[in-house]
C-alpha positions in Angstrom: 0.0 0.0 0.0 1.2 3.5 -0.8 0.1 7.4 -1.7 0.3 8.3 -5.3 0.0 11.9 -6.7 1.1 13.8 -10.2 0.6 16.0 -12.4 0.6 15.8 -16.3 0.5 18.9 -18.7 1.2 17.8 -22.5 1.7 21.8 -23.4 4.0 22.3 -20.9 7.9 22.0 -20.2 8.8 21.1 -16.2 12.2 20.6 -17.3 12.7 24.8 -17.5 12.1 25.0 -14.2 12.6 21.8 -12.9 13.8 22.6 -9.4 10.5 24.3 -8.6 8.6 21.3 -10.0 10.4 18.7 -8.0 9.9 20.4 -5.2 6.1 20.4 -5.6 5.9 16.7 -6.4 8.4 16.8 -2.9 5.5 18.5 -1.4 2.8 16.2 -2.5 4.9 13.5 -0.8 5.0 15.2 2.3 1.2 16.3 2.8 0.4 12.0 2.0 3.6 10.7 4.2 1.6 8.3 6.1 0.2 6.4 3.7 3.6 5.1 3.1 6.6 5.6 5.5 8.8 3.1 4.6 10.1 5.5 1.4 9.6 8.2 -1.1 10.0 8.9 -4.8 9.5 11.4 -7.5 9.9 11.2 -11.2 9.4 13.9 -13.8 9.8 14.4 -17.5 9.0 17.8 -19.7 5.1 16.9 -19.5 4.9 14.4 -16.5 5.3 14.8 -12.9 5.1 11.5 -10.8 5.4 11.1 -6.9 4.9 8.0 -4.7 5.3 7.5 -0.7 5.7 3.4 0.0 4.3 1.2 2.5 6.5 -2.0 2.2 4.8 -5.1 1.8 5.6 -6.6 -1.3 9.6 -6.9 -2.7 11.2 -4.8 0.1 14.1 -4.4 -1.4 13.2 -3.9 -5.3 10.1 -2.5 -5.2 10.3 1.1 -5.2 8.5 3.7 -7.3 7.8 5.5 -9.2 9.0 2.4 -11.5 10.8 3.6 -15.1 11.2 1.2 -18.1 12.8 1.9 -21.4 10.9 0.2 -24.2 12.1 0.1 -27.7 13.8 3.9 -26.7 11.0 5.2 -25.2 10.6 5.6 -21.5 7.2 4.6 -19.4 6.9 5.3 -15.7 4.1 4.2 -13.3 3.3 4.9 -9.9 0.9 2.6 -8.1 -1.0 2.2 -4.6 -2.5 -1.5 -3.9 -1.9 -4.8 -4.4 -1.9 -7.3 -6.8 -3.1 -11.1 -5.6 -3.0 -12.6 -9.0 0.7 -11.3 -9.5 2.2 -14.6 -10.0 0.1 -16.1 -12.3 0.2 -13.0 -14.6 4.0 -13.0 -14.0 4.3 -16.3 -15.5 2.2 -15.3 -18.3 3.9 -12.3 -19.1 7.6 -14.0 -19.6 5.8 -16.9 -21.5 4.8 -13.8 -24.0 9.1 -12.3 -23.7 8.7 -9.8 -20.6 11.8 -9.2 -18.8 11.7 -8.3 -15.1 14.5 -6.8 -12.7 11.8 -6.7 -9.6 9.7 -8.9 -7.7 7.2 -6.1 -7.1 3.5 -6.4 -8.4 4.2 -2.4 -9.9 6.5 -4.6 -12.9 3.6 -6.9 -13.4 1.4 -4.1 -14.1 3.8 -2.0 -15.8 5.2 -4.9 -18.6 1.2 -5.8 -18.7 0.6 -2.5 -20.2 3.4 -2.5 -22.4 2.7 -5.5 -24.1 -1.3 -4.9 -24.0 -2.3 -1.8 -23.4 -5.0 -0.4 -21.1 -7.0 -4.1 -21.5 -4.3 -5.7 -19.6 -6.0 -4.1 -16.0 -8.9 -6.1 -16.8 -6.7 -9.1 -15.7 -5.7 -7.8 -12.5 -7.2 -9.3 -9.6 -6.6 -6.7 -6.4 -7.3 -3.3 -5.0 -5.3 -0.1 -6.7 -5.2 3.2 -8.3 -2.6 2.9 -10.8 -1.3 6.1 -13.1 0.9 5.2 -16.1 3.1 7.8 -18.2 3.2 6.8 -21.7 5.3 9.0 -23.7 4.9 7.4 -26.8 1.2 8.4 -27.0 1.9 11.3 -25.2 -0.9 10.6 -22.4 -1.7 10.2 -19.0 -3.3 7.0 -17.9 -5.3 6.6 -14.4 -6.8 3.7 -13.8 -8.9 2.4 -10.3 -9.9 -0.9 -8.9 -13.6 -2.4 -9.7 -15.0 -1.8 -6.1 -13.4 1.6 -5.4 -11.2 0.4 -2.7 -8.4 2.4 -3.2 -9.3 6.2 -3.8 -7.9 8.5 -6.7 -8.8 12.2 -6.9 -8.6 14.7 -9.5 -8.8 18.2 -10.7 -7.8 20.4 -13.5 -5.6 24.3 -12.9 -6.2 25.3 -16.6 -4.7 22.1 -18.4 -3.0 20.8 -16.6 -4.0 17.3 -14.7 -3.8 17.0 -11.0 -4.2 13.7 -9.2 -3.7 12.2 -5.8 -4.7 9.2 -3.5 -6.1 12.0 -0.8 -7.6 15.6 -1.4 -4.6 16.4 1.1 -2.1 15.6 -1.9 -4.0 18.0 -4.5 -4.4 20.6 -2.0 -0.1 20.9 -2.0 -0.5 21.4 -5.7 -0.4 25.2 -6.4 -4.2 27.0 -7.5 -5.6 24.2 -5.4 -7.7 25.5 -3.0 -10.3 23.7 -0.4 -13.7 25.8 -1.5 -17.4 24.8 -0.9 -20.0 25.9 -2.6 -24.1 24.7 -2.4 -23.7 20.8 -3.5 -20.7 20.5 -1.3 -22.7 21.6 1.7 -25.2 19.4 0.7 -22.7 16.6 0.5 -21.8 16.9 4.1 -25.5 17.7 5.6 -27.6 15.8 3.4 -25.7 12.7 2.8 -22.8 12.6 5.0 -20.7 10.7 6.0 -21.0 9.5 2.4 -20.5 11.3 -1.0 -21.7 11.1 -4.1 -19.6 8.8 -6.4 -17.1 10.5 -8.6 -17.1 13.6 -6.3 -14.9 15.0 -4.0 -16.9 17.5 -2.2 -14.9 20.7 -3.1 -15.3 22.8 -5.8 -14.2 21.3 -9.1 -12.6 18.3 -7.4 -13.6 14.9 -8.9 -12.5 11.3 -8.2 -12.0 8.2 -10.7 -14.7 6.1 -10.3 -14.6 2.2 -9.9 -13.8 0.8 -12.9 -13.0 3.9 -14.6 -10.2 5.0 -16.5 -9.1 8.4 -17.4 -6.7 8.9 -20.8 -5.7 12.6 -20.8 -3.6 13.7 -23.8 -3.0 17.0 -25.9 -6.2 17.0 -27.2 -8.8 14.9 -25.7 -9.6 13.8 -22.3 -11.2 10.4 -22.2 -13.1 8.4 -19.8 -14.5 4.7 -20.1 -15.2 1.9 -18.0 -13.4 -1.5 -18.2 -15.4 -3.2 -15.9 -18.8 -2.7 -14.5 -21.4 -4.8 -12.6 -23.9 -6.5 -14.6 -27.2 -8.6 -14.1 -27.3 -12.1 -15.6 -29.7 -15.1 -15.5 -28.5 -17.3 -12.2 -28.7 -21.1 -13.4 -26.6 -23.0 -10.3 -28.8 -24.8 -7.8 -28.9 -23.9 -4.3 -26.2 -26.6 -3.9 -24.0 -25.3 -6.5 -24.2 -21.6 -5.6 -23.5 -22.4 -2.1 -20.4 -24.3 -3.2 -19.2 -21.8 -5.6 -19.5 -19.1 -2.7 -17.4 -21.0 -0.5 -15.0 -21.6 -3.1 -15.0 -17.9 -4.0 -14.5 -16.5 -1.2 -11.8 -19.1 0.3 -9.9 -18.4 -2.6 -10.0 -14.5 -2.4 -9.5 -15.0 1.5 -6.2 -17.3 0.3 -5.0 -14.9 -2.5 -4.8 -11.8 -0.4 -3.0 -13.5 2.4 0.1 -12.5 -0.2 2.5 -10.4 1.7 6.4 -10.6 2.3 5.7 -10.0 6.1 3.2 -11.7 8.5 0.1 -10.8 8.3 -3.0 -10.4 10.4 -7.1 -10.0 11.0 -9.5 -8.3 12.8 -11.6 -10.8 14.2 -15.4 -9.5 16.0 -16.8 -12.2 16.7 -19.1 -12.1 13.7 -19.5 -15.0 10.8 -17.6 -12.5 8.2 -14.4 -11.6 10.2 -14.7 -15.3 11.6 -14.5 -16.6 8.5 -11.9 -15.2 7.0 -9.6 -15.5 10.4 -10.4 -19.1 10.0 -9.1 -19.6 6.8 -5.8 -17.6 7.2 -5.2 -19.2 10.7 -5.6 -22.9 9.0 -3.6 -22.0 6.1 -0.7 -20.7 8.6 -1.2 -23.4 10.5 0.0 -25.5 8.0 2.9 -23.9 7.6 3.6 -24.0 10.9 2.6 -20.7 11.6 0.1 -18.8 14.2 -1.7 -15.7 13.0 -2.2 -12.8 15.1 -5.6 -11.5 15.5 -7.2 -8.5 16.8 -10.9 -7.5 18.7 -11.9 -3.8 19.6 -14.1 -2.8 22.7 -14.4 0.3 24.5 -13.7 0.5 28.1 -15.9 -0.4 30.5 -18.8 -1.4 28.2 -19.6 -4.5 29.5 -20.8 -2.4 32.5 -23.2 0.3 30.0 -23.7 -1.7 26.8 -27.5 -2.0 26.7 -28.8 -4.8 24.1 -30.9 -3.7 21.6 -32.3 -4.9 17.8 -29.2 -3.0 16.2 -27.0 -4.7 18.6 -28.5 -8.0 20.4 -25.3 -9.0 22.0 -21.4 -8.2 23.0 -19.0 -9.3 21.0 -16.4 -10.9 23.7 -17.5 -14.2 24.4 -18.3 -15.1 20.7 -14.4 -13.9 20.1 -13.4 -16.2 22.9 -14.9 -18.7 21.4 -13.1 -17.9 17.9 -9.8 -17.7 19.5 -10.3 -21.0 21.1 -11.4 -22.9 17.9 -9.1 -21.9 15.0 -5.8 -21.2 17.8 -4.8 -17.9 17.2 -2.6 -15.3 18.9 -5.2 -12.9 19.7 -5.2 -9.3 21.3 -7.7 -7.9 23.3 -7.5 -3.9 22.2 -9.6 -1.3 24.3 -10.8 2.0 23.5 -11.2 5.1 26.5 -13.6 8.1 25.6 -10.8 10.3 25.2 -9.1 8.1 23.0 -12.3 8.4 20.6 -12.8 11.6 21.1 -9.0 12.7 20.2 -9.0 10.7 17.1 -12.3 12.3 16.3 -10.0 15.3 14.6 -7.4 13.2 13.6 -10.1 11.0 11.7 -10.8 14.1 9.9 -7.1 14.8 9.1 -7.1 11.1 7.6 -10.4 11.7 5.7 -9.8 15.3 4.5 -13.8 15.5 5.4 -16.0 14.6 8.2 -16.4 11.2 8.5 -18.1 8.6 10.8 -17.4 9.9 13.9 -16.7 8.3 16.7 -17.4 5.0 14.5 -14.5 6.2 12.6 -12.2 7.9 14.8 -12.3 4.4 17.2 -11.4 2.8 14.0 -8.3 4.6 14.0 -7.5 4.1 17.2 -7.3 0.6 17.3 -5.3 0.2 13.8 -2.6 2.4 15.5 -2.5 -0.4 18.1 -2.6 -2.7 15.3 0.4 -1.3 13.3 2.6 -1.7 16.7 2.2 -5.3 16.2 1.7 -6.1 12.6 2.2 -3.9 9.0 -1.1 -6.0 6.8 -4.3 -7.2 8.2 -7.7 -9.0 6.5 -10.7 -7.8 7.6 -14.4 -8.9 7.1 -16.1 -6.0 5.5 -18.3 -5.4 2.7 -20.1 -9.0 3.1 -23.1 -7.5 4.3 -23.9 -4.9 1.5 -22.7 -8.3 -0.7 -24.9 -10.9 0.9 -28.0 -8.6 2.0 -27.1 -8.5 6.1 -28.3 -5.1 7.0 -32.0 -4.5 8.4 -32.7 -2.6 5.7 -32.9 -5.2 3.3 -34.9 -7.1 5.4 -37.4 -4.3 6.2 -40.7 -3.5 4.4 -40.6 0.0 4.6 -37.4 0.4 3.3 -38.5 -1.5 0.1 -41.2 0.5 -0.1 -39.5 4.2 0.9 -37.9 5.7 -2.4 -35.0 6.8 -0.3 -31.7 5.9 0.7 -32.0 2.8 3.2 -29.8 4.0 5.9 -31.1 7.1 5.9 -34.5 8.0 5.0 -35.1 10.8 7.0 -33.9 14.5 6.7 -35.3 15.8 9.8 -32.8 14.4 12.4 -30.0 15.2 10.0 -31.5 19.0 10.2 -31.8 19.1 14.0 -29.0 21.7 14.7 -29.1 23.7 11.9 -29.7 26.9 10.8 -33.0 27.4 9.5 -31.4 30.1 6.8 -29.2 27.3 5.5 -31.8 24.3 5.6 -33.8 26.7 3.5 -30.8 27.7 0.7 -29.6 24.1 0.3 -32.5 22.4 -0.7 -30.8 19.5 1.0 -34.1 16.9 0.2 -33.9 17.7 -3.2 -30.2 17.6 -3.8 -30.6 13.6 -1.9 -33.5 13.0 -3.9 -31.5 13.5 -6.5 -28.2 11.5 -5.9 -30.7 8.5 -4.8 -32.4 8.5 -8.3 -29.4 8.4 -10.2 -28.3 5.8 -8.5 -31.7 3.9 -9.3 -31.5 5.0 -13.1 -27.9 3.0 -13.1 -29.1 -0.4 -11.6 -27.9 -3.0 -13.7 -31.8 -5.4 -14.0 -32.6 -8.3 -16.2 -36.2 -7.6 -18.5 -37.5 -11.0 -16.6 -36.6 -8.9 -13.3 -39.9 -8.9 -11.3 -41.3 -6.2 -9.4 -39.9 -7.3 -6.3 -36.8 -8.8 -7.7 -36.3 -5.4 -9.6 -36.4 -3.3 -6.2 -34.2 -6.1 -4.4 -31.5 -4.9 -7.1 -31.8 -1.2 -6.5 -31.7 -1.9 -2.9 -28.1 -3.7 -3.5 -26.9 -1.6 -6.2 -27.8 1.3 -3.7 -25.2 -0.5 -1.5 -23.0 -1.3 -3.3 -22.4 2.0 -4.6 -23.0 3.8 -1.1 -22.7 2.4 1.7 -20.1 0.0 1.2 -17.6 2.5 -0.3 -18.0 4.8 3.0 -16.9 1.9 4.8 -14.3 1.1 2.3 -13.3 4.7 2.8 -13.3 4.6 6.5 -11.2 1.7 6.5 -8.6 2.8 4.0 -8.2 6.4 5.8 -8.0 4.5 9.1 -5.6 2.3 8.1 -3.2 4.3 5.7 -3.1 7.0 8.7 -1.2 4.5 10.8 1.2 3.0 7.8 -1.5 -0.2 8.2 -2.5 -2.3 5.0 -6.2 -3.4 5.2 -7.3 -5.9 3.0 -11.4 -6.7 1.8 -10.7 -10.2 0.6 -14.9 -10.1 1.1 -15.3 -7.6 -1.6 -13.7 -9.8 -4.2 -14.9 -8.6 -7.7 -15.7 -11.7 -8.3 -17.4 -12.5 -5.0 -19.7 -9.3 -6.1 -20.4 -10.4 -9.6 -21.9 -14.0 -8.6 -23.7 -13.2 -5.4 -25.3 -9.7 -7.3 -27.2 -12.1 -9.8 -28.4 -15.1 -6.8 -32.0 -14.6 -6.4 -32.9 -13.0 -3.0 -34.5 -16.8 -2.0 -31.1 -18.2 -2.2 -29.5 -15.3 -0.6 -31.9 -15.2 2.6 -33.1 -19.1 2.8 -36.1 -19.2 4.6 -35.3 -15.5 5.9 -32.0 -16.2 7.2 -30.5 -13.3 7.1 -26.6 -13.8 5.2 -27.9 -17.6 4.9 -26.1 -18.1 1.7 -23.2 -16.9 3.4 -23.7 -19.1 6.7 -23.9 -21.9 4.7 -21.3 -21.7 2.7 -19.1 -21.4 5.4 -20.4 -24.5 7.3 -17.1 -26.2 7.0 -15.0 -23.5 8.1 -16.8 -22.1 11.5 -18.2 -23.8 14.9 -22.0 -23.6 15.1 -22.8 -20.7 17.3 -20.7 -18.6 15.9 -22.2 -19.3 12.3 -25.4 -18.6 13.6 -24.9 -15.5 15.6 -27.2 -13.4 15.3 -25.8 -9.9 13.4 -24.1 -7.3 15.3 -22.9 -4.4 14.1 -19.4 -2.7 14.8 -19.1 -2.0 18.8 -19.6 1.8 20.1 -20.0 2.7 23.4 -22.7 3.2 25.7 -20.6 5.6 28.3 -22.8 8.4 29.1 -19.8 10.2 30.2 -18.8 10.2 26.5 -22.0 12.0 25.0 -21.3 14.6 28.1 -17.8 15.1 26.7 -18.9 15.9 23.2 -22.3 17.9 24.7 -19.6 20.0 26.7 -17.2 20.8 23.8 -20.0 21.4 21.4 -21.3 24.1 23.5 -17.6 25.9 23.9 -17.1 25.7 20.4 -20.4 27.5 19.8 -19.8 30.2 22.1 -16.4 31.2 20.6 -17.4 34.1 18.2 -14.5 32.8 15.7 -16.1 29.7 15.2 -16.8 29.0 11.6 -19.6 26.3 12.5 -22.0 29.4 14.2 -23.2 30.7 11.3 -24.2 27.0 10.3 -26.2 25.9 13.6 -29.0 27.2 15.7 -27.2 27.9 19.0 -30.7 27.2 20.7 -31.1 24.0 18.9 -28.4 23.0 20.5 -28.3 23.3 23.7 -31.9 21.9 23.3 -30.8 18.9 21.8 -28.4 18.2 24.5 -30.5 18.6 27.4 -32.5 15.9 25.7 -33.1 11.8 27.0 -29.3 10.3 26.2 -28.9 8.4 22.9 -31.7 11.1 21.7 -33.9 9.2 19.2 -33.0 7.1 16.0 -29.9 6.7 14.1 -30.0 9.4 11.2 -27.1 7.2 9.4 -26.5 3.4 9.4 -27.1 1.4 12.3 -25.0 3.4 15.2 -25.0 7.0 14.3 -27.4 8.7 16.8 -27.8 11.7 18.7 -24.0 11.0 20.4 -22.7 10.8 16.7 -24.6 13.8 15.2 -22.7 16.1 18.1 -19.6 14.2 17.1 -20.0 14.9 13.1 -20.3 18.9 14.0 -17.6 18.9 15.8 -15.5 16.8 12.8 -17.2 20.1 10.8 -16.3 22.7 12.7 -12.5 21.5 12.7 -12.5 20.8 9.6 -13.6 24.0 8.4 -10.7 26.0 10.6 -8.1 23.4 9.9 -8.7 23.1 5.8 -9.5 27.1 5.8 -12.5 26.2 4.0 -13.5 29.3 1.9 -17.5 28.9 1.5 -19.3 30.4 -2.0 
């Protein structure tokens, strides 16, 4: 894992003043440092500007970047963040057709790939990545992302000039770049945050590479096309075959992404998805005489306030204990305080460039700095339930029925502290309205869809294209922040394609929820951790936490300088925390209540000082 950036101009000459130049890429480096510590590199041509910070994982000693080859005279660079699984295999291909490599790195793979095929060759990759690729014999600019959006890749434009990066935080270090919000990017962060609309960045003129997009930028055309995007197709396996397939699919992504030149780890909750993939890494290790390390998050003292509910039916402890017990690991116990959550709250925010989760996030962080003390890659069980169908909402009626985003149907809790001037200028039900319909409009459906099947789609297109990438964003900020790889072996492409296309009967056997799932991975867990009932990542229940974030929230507001006054309703406020604790519903996802709206304001009011927002 690493931090790209660049910069590509093909009516402009870098080498004139190339000192300056290097020094910006040098700066680009700097402002994305911790998503790869381990090293730093910078290459530049008359058009071309390339940068790269490493996290080692892969060929530690051969495998820096940004990686030059000279081809027939002409020289090709690429800088790349992400891993490859299938690297061998396409290796072995590539010398079969007369590649030559001088590295073991996965970066050569992709780089020789493209030589000898072009931009098609990414459709054989099998791995998380946002690649870009200087080829100077076509005088263009290639960036390319990974099919779920796992790795991000922004983008903007000074004039002509191209500007990318892995964060916002690396564009903003390129001169003319400037953090600025107008209407839709306020309505990005009160209307749908913590997520964002696809191919957006939330500031002004700031866009990102889509999954499955890629971007060809040369003197006189800048082009974008997919190379991959989810499709609908007839399902034809029995319920035999498509729960042996799954199993097979998903042991084999767990297996491929266990790749790494140092040990590797999970994060293992106590749930059937982290369960199963820690099983399958710690019986693979086992057999090469190894023990896996494995990680569980808490927060202290909950076992004295956590209060069971349908959200959350049960602790995760004993069914962790039980995992431990049964596949062997070395296992660590890791604890969050409310300090420690509400500290990372801001550095969460630093890691996101926007506000983000919350206190869902910033405990996140937290425990993958813990993490990184002890190990450098970990596997992690996310993404199965926007894959398999395991969140209440695609269980529940009136989310079928509601012609809204899932995990968030309502705008009146997300308006609760605002202004009444700005809830009026930003139109904020339109503007989600909006986003939700395209999203609907895009659905990939069969013309035999039914009614219900039809809507079954949308609901898992919605997501896929949604939800799961704020969590895959959450968990790649996280992560990188702490010099941590994270791996999704869960969100497989190919995992995604089969499972998208099993009828919902087959998905939720007689209504179990993840049931495909759970069966399918019959041979690899102990029965009452299979059948656990779903529980959602931990948060705490401390009332001494939603105290701390009542008490700041009110200092903040009574600073005159504080950029997030002229946003709220002071009264609303203080109203709102005087009110029962927990107050009311989440307003997104499962665990983002009254606790984590007070938490997001605070993310915003940092975030505008910090980023010296301008606001238009």
């Amino acid at each position: 894992m690493c931090g790209i950036a660049g910069f590509f101009n093909p009516n402009k000459n870098y080498k004139t003043e190339e000192a300056k130049w290097r020094h910006i890429l040098e700066e680009m480096n700097e402002a994305q440092k911790r998503r790869g510590p381990d090293g730093r590199g910078s290459y530049l041509d008359s058009s071309c500007g390339l940068a790269h910070v490493r996290l080692a994982i892969i060929d530690l000693k051969t495998g820096a970047q940004p990686l030059i080859k000279n081809c027939g005279g002409t020289e090709y660079a690429i800088v790349f963040n992400g891993e490859i699984y299938n690297m061998k295999e396409l290796k072995a291909e590539l010398i079969d057709e007369g590649a030559h490599f001088r590295t073991n790195s996965d970066t050569e793979v992709i780089l020789e790939g493209y030589l000898l095929h072009g931009q098609d060759f990414i459709k054989k990759l099998n791995g998380i990545f946002a690649i870009a690729i200087r080829d100077t014999v076509h005088g263009k600019l290639f960036l390319f992302r990974d099919r779920l959006g796992v790795k991000p890749l922004f983008y903007t434009f000074v004039g002509d000039t191209l500007v990318f990066a892995s964060e916002l935080k690396g564009l903003f270090a390129y001169p003319d770049v400037k953090p600025v919000l107008d209407r839709d990017g306020l309505c990005e962060i009160f209307a749908l945050g913590p997520a964002k609309s696809y191919g957006k960045g939330v500031f002004k003129n700031i866009l990102e590479v889509l999954p499955g997009q890629y971007i060809a930028y040369g003197s006189n055309s800048c082009s974008k096309d997919f190379y991959w995007q989810l499709e609908s197709r007839p399902h034809e396996d029995s319920m035999e075959e498509t729960i042996e397939k799954t199993a097979w699919l998903v042991q084999d992504s767990v297996e491929k992404q266990m790749l790494s030149d140092i040990p590797i780890s999970t994060f293992l909750s106590g749930g059937v998805d982290s369960s199963l993939v820690t099983a399958i890494c710690a019986d693979k290790l086992r057999k090469e005489g190894r023990v896996l390390n494995s990680f569980s998050f808490d927060f202290k003292d909950n076992d004295r306030y956590f209060q069971a509910n349908s959200f959350q039916p049960s602790q995760d402890r004993p069914f962790v204990d039980k995992m431990v017990a049964f596949s062997g690991t070395n296992h660590y116990y890791l604890e969050c305080t409310n300090q420690d959550q509400y500290d990372c709250l801001f550095k969460a925010v630093d890691a996101r460039d926007l506000p983000c989760m919350a206190d869902v996030e910033s405990s996140m962080l937290y425990f993958c700095s813990q993490v990184r003390d002890i190990n450098k890659v970990t596997l992690t069980g996310e993404c199965a339930d926007e894959i398999f169908g395991g969140y209440p909402w695609f269980h529940s009626k009136e989310a079928f029925e509601t012609p809204a985003f899932p995990w968030s149907r309502d705008m009146a809790p997300r308006q609760v502290l605002l202004d009444d001037n700005l809830i009026h200028a930003l139109h904020m039900e339109e503007y989600a309205r909006a986003a939700y319909e395209k999203t609907i409009s895009e659905t990939p459906l069969l013309a035999e869809d039914s009614p219900t099947e039809k809507r079954r789609r949308e609901i898992a297109y919605l997501n896929l294209r949604w939800f799961m990438v704020t969590l895959l964003d959450r968990m790649d900020r996280t992560s990188m922040y702490n010099g941590l790889e994270a791996r999704v072996p869960l969100a497989d492409h190919r995992i995604l394609e089969y499972v998208f296309n099993v009828p919902w009967e087959m998905k939720c056997p007689d209504g179990i929820v993840k049931g495909l799932l759970r069966y399918a991975s019959e041979r690899f867990l102990p029965h009452d951790v299979l059948w656990r009932k779903k529980s959602p990542y931990p948060k705490t229940y401390d009332p001494a936490y939603e105290k701390l974030l009542a008490d700041n929230l009110k200092e903040v507001l009574a600073d005159a300088n504080s950029p997030i006054r002229a946003l709220l309703d002071t009264k609303k406020v203080h109203a709102f925390v005087d009110s029962p604790s927990d107050y009311g519903k989440p307003w997104y996802g499962q665990l983002m209540a009254g606790p984590q709206m007070l938490a997001y304001m605070l993310q915003v009011e940092y975030w505008l000082r910090k980023y010296r927002i301008k606001i238009v």
